[in-house]
LOTI-96458 format. One record per residue (C-alpha): x, y, z; residue in three letters. Coordinates in Angstrom, 2 decimals. Last residue first. Layout:
<nodes>
{{X; Y; Z}; 'ALA'}
...
</nodes>
This chain:
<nodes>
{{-12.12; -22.75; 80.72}; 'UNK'}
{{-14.03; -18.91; 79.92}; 'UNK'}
{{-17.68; -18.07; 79.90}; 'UNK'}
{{-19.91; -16.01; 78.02}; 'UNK'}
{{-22.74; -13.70; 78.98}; 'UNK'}
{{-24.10; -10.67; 77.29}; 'UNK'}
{{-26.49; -8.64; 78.97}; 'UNK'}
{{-26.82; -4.85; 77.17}; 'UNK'}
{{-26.60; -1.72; 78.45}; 'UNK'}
{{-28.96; 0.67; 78.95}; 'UNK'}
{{-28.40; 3.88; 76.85}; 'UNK'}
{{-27.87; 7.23; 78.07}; 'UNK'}
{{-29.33; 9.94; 76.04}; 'UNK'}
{{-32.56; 10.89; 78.75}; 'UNK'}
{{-30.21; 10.62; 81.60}; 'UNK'}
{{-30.03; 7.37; 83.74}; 'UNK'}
{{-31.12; 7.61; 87.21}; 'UNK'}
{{-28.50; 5.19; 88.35}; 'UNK'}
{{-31.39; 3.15; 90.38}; 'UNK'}
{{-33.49; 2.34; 86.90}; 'UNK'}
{{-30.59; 1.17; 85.72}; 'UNK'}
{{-29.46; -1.30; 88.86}; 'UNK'}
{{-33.04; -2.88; 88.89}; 'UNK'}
{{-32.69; -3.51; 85.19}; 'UNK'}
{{-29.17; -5.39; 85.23}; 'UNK'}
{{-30.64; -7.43; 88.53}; 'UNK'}
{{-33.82; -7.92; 86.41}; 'UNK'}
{{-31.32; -9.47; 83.24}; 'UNK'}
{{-29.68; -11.74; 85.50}; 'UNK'}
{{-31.68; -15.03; 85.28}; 'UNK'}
{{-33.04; -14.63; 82.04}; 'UNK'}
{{-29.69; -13.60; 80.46}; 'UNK'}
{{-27.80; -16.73; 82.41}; 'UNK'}
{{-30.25; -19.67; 81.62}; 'UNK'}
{{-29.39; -19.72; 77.49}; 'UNK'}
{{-25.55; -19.43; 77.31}; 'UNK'}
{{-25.22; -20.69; 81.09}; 'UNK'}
{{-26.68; -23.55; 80.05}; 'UNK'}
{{-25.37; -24.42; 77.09}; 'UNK'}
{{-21.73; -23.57; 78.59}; 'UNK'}
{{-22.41; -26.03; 81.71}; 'UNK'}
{{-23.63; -28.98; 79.45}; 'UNK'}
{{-20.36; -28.34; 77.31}; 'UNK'}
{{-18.42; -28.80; 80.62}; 'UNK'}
{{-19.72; -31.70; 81.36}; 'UNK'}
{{-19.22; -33.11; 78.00}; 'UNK'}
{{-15.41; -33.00; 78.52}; 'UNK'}
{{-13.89; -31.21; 75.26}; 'UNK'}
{{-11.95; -33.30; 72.93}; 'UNK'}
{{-15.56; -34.68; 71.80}; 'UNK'}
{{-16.67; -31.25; 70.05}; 'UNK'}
{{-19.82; -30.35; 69.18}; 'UNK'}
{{-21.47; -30.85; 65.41}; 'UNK'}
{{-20.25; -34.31; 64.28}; 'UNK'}
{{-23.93; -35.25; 64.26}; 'UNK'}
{{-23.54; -37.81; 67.19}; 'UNK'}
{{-21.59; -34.68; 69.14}; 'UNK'}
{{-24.73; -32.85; 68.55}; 'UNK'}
{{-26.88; -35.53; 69.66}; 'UNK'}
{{-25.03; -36.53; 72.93}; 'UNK'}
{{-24.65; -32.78; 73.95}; 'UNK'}
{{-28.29; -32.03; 73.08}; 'UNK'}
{{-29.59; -35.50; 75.47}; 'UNK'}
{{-26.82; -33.79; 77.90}; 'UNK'}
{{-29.06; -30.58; 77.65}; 'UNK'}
{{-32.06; -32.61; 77.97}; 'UNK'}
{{-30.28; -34.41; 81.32}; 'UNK'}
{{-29.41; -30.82; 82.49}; 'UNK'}
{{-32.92; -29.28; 81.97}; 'UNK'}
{{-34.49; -31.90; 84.00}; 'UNK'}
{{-31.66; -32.14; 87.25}; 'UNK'}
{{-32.51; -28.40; 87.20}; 'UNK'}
{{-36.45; -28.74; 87.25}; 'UNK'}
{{-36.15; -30.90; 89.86}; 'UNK'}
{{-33.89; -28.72; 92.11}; 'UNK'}
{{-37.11; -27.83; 94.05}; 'UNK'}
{{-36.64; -30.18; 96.75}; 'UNK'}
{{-33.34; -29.30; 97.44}; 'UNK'}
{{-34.58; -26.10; 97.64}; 'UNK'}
{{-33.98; -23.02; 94.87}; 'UNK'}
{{-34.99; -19.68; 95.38}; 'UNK'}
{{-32.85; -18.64; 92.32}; 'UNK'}
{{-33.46; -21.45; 90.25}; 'UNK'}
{{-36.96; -22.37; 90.86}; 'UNK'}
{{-37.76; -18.54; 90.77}; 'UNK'}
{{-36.00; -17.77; 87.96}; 'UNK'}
{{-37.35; -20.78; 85.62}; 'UNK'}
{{-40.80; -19.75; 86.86}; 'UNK'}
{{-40.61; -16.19; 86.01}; 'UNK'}
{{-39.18; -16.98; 82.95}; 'UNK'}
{{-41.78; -19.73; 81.63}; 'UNK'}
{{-45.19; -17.55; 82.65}; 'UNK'}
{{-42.92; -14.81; 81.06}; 'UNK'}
{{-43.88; -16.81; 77.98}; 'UNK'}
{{-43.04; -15.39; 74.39}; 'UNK'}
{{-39.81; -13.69; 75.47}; 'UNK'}
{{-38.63; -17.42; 76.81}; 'UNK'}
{{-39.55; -18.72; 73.78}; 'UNK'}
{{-37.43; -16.03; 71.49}; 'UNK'}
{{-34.21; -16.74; 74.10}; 'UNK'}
{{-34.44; -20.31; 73.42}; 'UNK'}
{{-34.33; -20.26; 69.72}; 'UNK'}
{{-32.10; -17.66; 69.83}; 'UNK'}
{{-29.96; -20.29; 71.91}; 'UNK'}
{{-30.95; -22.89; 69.37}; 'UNK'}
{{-29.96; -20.75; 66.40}; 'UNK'}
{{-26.52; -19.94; 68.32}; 'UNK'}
{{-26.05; -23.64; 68.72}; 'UNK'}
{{-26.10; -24.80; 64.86}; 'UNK'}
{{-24.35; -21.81; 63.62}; 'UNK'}
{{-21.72; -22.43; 66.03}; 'UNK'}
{{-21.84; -26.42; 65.29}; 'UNK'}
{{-21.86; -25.52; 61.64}; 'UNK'}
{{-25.01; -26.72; 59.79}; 'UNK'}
{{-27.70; -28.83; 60.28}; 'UNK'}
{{-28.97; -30.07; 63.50}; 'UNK'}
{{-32.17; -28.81; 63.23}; 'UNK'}
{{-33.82; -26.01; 65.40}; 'UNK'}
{{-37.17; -26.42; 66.32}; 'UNK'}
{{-35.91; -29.31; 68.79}; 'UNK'}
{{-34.26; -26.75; 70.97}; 'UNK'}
{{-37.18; -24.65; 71.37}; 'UNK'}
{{-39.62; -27.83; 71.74}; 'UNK'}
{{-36.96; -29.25; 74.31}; 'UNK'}
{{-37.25; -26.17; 76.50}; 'UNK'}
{{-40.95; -25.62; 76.35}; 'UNK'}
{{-41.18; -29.57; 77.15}; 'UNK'}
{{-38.89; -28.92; 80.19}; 'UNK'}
{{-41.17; -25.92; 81.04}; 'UNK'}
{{-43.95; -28.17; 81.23}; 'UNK'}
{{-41.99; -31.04; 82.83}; 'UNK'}
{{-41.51; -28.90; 85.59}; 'UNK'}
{{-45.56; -27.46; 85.93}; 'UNK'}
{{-45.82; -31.81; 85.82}; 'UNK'}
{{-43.88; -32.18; 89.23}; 'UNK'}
{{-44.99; -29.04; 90.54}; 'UNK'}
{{-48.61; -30.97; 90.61}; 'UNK'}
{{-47.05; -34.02; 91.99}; 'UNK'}
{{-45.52; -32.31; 94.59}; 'UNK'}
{{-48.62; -29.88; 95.30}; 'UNK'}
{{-50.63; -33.62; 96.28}; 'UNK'}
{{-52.66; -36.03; 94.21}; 'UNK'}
{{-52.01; -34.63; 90.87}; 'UNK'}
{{-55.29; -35.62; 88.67}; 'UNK'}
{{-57.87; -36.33; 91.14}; 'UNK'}
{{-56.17; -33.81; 93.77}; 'UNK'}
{{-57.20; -31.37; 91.23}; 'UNK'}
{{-60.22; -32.49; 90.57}; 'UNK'}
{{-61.04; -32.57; 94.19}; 'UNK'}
{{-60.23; -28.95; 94.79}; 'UNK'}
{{-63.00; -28.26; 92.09}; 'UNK'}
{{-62.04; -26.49; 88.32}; 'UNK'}
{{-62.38; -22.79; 87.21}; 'UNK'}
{{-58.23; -23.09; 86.58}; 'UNK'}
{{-57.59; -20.13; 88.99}; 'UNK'}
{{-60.53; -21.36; 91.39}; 'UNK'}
{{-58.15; -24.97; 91.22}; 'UNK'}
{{-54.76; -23.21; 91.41}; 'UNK'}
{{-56.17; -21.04; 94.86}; 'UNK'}
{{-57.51; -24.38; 96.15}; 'UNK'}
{{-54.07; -26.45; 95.55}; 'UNK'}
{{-52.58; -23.66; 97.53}; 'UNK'}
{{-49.98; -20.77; 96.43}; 'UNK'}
{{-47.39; -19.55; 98.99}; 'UNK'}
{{-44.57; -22.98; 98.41}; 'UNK'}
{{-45.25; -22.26; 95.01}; 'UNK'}
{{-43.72; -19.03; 94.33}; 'UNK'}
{{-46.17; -16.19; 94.31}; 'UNK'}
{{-46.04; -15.15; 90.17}; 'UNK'}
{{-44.32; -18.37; 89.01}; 'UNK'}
{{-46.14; -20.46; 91.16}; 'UNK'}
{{-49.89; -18.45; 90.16}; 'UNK'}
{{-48.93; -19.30; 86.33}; 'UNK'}
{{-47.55; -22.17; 86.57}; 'UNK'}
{{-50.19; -23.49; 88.63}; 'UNK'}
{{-52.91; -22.37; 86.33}; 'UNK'}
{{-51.29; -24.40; 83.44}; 'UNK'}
{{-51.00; -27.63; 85.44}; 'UNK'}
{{-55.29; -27.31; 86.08}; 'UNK'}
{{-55.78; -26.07; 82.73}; 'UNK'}
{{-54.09; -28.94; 81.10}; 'UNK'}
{{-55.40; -31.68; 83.67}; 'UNK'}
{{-59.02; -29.88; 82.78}; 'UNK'}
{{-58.16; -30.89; 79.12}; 'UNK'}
{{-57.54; -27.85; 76.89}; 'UNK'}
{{-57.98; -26.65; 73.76}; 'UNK'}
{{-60.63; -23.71; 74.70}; 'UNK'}
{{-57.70; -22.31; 77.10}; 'UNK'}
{{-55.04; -22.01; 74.08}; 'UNK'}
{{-52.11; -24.62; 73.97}; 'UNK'}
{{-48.93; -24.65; 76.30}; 'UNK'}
{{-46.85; -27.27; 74.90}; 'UNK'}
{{-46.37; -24.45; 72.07}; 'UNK'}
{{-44.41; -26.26; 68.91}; 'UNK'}
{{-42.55; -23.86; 66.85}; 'UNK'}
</nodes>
């Protein structure tokens, strides 16, 4: 699968500078972290920063289209061959393996979602319109329904691959607070929805 996120040694100083930032926004948030703190994270100079993304908006700006492009890489590894439930579990476990592979990606994802301001719903408006992009394509393919409004395909998708990562620590938290006995097993997350 394609990583948007390459190795240190591969990358530009723009690269670094945009990977630092997700790093540091999705471990403070970004309205705590400062353009300095992401440039001494990155090894870089304030000014290069501000060279490449002007202000903290631009620079969130291109951390979103970083974990759109994680999203969209996921999806795209999956072809649109076979049955449309064959076809959209793959790209859910496609999902669900990146998101495993870079907590960088989840802890961002929750915090834009969960803390969101109207600012900040960006990164929502992103992952919608590639999820609609998915929609069109599927339906193209003959692989999603057109009887059912698209709108509320977009909503499935996303609740399908968005709802785990955003209420899996709530499931956690609760467990470890129930003082679970040594045979007890957690249970699992699954989410589905209902029209």
């Amino acid at each position: 699968m394609l990583n948007p996120r390459a190795t240190r040694d591969d990358l530009t100083a723009k690269a670094r500078i945009r990977n630092a930032a997700m790093d540091l926004f999705a471990q403070q948030g970004a309205d705590r972290v400062s353009l300095r703190a992401v440039a001494a994270e990155a090894g870089v100079t304030l000014g290069l920063v501000q060279h490449h993304f002007k202000t903290k908006a631009g620079l969130r700006e291109a951390v979103d289209q970083l974990v759109v492009d994680y999203f969209a890489a996921a999806v795209a590894s999956v072809p649109a061959t076979g049955t449309a439930g064959e076809v959209a579990a793959a790209r859910d476990e496609a999902v669900r393996k990146m998101l495993h592979d870079n907590p960088a990606v989840v802890n961002y994802v929750r915090r834009a979602l969960l803390e969101p301001a109207e600012a900040r719903l960006s990164l929502l408006d992103a992952l919608i319109t590639l999820t609609r992009n998915e929609v069109t394509g599927l339906r193209e393919a003959g692989l999603a329904s057109t009887a059912r409004p698209e709108a509320n395909q977009i909503v499935w998708i996303l609740v399908r691959q968005l709802g785990e990562l955003l209420l899996s620590p709530m499931v956690d938290v609760i467990w470890e607070r129930t003082d679970p006995s040594a045979e007890a097993v957690k249970p699992s997350l699954s989410i589905s929805l209902k029209d």
